[in-house]
C-alpha positions as CSV (number, residue, x, y, z in Angstrom):
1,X,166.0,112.0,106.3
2,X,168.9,114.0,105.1
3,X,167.2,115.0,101.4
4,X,170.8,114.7,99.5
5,X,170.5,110.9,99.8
6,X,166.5,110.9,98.4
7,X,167.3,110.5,95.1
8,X,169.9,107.7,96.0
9,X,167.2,106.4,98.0
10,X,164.4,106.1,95.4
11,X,167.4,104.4,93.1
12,X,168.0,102.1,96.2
13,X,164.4,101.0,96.3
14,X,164.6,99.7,92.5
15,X,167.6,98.2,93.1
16,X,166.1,96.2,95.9
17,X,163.1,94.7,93.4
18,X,166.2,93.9,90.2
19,X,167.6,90.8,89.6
20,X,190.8,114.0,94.2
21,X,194.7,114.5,92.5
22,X,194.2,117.7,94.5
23,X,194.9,120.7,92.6
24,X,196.9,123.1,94.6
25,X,195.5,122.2,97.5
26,X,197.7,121.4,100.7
27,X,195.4,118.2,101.8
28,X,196.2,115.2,100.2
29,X,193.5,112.9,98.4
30,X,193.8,110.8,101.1
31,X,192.1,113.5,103.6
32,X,195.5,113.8,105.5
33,X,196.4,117.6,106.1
34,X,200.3,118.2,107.0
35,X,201.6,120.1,110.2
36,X,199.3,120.8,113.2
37,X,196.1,121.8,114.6
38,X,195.0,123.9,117.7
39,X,193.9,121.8,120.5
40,X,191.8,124.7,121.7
41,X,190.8,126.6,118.0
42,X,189.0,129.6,118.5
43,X,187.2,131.7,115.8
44,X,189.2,133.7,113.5
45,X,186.4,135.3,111.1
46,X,183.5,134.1,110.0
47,X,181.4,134.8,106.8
48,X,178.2,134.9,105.9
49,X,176.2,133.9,102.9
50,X,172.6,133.5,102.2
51,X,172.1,129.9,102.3
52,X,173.2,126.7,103.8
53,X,176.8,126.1,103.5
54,X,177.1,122.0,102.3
55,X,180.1,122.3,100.4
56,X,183.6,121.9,101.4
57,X,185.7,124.6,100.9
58,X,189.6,125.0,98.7
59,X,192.1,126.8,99.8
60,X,194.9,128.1,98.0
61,X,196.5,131.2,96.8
62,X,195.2,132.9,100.4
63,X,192.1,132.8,99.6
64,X,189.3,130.0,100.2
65,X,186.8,129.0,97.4
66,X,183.7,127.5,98.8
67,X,180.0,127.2,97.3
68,X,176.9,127.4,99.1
69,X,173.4,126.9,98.3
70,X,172.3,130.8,97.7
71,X,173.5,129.6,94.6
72,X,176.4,131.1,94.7
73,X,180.5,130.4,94.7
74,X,182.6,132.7,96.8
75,X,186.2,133.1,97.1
76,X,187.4,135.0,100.3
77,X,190.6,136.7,101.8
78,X,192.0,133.1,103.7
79,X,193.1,135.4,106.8
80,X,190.2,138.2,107.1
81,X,187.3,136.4,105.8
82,X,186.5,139.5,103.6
83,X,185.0,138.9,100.2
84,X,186.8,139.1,97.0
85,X,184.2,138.1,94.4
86,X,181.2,135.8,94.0
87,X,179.9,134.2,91.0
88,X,176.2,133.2,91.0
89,X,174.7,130.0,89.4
90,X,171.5,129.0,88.9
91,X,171.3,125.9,91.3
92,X,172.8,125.3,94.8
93,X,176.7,124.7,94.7
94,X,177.1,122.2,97.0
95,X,180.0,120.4,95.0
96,X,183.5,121.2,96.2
97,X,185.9,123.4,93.9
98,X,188.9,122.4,92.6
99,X,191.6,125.3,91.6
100,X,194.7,124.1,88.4
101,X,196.7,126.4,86.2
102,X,194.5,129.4,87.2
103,X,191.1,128.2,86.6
104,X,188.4,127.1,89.2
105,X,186.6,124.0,88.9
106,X,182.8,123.6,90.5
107,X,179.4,121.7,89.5
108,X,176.2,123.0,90.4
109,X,172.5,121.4,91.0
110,X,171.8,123.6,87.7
111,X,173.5,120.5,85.7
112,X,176.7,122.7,84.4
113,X,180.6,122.2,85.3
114,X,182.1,125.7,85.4
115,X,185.6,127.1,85.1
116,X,186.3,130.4,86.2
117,X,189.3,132.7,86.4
118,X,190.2,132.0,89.8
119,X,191.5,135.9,90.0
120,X,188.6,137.3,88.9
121,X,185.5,134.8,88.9
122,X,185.2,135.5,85.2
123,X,183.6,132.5,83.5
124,X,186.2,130.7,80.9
125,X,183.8,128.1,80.0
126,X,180.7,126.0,81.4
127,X,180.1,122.4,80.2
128,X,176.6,121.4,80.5
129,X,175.2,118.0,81.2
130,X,171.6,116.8,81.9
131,X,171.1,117.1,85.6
132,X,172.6,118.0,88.6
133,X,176.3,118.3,89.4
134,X,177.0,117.6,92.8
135,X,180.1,116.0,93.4
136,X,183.7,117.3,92.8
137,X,185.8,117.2,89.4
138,X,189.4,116.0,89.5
139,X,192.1,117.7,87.1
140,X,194.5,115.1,86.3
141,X,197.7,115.2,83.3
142,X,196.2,113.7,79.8
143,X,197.8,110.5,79.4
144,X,198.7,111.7,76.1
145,X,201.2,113.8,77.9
146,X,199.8,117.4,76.5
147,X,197.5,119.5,78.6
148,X,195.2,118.4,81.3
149,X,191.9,116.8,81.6
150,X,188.8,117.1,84.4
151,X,186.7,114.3,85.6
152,X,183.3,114.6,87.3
153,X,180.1,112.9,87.8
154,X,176.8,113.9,86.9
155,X,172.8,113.2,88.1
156,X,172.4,112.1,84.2
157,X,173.9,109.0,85.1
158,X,177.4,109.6,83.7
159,X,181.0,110.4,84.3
160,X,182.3,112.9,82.0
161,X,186.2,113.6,81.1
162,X,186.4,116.9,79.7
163,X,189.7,119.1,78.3
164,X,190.6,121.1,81.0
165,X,191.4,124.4,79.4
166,X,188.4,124.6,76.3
167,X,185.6,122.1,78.1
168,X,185.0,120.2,75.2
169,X,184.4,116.6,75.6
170,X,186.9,113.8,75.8
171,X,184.4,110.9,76.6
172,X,181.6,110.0,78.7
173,X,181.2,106.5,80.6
174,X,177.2,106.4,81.7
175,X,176.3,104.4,84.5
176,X,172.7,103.1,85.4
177,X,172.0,105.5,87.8
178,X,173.0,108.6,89.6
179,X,176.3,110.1,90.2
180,X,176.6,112.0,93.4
181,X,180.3,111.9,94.5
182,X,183.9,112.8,93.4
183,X,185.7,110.6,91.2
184,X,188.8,109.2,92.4
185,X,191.8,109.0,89.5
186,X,194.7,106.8,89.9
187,X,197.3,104.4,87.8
188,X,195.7,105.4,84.8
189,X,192.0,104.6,85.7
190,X,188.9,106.6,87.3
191,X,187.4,104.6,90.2
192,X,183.7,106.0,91.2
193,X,180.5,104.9,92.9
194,X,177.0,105.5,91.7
195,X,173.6,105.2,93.1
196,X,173.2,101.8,90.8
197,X,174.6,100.3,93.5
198,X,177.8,99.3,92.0
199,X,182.1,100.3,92.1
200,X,183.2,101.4,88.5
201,X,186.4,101.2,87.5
202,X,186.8,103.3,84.1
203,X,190.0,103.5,81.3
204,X,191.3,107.1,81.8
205,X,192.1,107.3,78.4
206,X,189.0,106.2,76.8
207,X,186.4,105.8,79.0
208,X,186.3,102.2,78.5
209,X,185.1,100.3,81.5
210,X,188.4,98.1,83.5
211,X,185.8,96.1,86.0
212,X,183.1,96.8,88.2
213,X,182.3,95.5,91.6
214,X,178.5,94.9,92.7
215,X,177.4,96.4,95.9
216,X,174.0,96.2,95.8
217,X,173.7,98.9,97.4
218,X,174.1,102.7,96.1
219,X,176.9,104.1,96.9
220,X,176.4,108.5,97.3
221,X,179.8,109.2,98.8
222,X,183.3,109.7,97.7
223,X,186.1,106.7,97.6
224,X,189.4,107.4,98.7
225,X,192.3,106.3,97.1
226,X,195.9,105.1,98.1
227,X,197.8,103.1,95.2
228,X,195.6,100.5,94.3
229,X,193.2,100.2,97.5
230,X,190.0,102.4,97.4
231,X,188.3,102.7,100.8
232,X,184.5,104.1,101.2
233,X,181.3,103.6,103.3
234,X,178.2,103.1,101.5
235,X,174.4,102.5,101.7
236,X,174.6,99.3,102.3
237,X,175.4,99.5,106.4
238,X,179.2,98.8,105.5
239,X,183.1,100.6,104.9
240,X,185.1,98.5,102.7
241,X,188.5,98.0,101.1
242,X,188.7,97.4,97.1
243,X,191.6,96.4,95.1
244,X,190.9,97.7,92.1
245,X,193.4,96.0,90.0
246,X,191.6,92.4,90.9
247,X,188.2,93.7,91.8
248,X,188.1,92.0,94.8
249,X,186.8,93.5,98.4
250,X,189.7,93.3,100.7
251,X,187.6,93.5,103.6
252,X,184.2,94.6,105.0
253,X,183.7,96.4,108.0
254,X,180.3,96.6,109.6
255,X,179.5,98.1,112.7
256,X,175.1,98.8,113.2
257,X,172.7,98.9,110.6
258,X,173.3,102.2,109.2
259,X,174.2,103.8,106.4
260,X,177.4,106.1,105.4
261,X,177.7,109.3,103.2
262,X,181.1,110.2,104.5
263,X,184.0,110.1,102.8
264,X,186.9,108.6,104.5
265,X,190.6,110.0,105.7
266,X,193.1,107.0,105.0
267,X,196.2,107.6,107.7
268,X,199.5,104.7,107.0
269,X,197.6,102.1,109.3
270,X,193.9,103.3,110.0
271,X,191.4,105.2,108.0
272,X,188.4,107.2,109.9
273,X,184.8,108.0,108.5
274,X,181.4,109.1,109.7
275,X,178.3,107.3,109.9
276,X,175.1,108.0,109.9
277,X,174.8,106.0,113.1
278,X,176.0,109.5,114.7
279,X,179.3,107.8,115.5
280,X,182.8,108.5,114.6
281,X,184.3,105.3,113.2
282,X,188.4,104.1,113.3
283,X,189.0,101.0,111.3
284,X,192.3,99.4,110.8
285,X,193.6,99.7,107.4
286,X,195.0,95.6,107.2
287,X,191.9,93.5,108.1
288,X,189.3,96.5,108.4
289,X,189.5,95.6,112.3
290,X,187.8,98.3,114.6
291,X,189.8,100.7,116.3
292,X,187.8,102.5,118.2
293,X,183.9,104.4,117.9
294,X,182.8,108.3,119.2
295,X,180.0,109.0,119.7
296,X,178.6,112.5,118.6
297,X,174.9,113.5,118.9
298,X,173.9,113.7,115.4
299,X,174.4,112.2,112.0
300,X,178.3,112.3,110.4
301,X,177.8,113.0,107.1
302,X,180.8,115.2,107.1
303,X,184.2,113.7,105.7
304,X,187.1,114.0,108.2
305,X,190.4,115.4,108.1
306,X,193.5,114.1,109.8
307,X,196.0,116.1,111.3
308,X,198.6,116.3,114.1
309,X,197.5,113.4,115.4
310,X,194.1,114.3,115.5
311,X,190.7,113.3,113.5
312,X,188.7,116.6,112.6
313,X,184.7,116.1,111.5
314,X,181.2,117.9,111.6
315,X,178.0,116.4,113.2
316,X,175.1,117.1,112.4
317,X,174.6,117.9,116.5
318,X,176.7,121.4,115.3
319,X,179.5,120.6,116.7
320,X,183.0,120.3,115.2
321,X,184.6,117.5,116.8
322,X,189.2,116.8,117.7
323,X,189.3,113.1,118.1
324,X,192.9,111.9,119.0
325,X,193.7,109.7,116.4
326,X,195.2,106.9,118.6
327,X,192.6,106.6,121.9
328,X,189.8,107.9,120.1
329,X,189.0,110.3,122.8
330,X,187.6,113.7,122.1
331,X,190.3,116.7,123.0
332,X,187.8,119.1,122.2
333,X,184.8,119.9,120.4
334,X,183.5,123.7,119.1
335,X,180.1,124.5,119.2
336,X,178.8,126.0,115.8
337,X,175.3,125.3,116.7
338,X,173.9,124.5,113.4
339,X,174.7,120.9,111.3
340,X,178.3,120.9,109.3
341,X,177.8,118.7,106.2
342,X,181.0,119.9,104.8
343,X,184.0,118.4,105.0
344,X,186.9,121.3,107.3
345,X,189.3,121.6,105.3
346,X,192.9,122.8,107.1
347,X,195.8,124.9,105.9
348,X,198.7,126.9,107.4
349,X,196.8,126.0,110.8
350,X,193.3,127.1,110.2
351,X,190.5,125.3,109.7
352,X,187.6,126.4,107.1
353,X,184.3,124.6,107.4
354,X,181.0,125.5,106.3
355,X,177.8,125.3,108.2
356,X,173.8,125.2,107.9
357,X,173.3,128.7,109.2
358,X,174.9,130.1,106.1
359,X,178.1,131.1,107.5
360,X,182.2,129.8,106.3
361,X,184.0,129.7,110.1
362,X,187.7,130.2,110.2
363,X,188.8,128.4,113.0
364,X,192.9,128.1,114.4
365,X,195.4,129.6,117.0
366,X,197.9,127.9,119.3
């Protein structure tokens, strides 16, 4: 058992017995990354840490932010690999950072939301809540129309949307359990799953709650969100479609009896997501129809990227893996040799992606 889904597990058994507007970032929210990718990527630099790399990494500014669980946030040179600064935690920093106006977004398992100078990894401010923070925050404009405001999810159960350049408190929405992914913000509302096993849908500007849809299942992963369609995988063996003006499930899509912790990549007609039936998984965006299944040799825990043409995701077998979008065929897969959990993350035609051995890989070329 992968132990980031324990706790969601332990809320999953109680259940059973009860009645990312990116931030300078050149991937969309919808996991879609513009221009191409190598067919045959080779390494460009690697770098190494002292712990597990689980997080996905930002890139912007040439330089890649990226947290790993030495405790620890690092941002490096994008095109040598060479290390610029590091700012240490006390908890594993498996959430990934988000980079607006200067400052540098992060959670760690030590239960705080930093903000750092970006240039410098001086700390601006830390927001602390009651347990872990492993998920991502999303900066998004205040609906009021003056300044910004960050949204992320916490182990204590709650969502919390805080002023983006002070930290202090806007509101909090509490669910009845855990809080392990990224919230997704659109038309004025924040759309998030917990580990109670349900879909919120919160009021951006107060926190109130719009709707919720019941799972009954816990939900650890991120949603994706284009307009008003959220798509995720969740714990209960299924990938669905939401509206989340009506509330209403679209469609279901269920393949096996197993679980997913990936977040998906939404493309104009198909979306792609891992599973942790170690297969790669194409669904049809109208109907939720399969397209077509990979099969790697691990668990897919990793979230995908699509681009060229291509779907780019980490197994748990060690290997990244270049599915062509359309057949579903692999055009090549690089051998890390130790599980990606991240998400790869692409920019300027270079791929950065964390790994279990500790090391960031820099992957691109023609």
């Amino acid at each position: 058992m992968n132990l980031r889904s324990l706790p969601c597990l332990l809320a999953a058994l109680s259940l059973l017995g009860a009645p990312r507007l990116p931030a300078q970032t050149p991937q969309t929210a919808q996991r879609v990354a513009p221009g191409t990718f190598s067919n045959r990527p080779k390494l460009l630099w690697k770098f190494k840490t002292k712990g597990a790399v689980n997080s996905s990494a930002l890139i912007a500014n040439n330089r890649v932010y990226i947290g790993s669980n030495d405790y620890r946030l690092y941002a490096l040179n994008f095109k040598t690999g060479k290390k610029l600064w590091e700012y240490k935690t006390k908890g594993i920093v498996e959430a990934r950072p988000t980079l607006h106006q200067g400052l540098l977004y992060f959670g760690s398992e030590d239960g705080n939301l930093y903000a750092l100078d970006a240039n410098t990894g001086k700390l601006r401010w830390k927001f602390q809540t009651d347990d872990k923070v492993m998920g991502g925050a999303n900066v998004i404009p205040d609906p009021s129309g003056k300044g910004f405001r960050v949204v992320f999810g916490s182990y204590d159960s709650n969502v919390y949307c805080l002023n983006a350049a002070t930290g202090k408190k806007i509101w909090n929405y509490t669910t009845d359990n855990y809080i392990n992914g990224t919230p997704a913000v659109g038309n004025g509302k924040v759309i998030l799953g917990g580990c109670d096993g349900a879909l919120h849908i919160v009021r951006l500007t107060d926190g109130k709650r719009v709707n919720i849809v019941k799972l009954e299942s816990y939900v650890p992963g991120s949603v994706t969100l284009d307009g008003a369609f959220a798509y995720l995988g969740y714990y209960g063996n299924e990938v669905l479609c939401v509206n989340t003006d009506t509330a209403e499930i679209v469609w279901h899509y269920r393949d096996r009896q197993f679980p997913y912790f990936s977040t998906p990549a939404v493309a104009p007609d198909r979306i792609v997501i891992g599973g942790r039936d170690k297969q790669i998984h194409c669904i049809s965006r109208t109907g939720g129809r399969g397209l077509w299944k990979y099969r790697t040799r691990g668990k897919v825990d990793s979230s995908p990227v699509i681009c060229g043409g291509k779907a780019i995701i980490g197994s748990e077998d060690g290997r990244l893996y270049l599915i062509d979008l359309t057949s579903g065929k692999e055009v090549y897969s690089y051998v890390v040799g130790s599980p990606i959990i991240g998400s790869p993350i692409i920019a300027d035609r270079t791929l950065i992606v964390g790994a279990g051995d500790g090391y960031v890989y820099a992957l691109g070329g023609n």
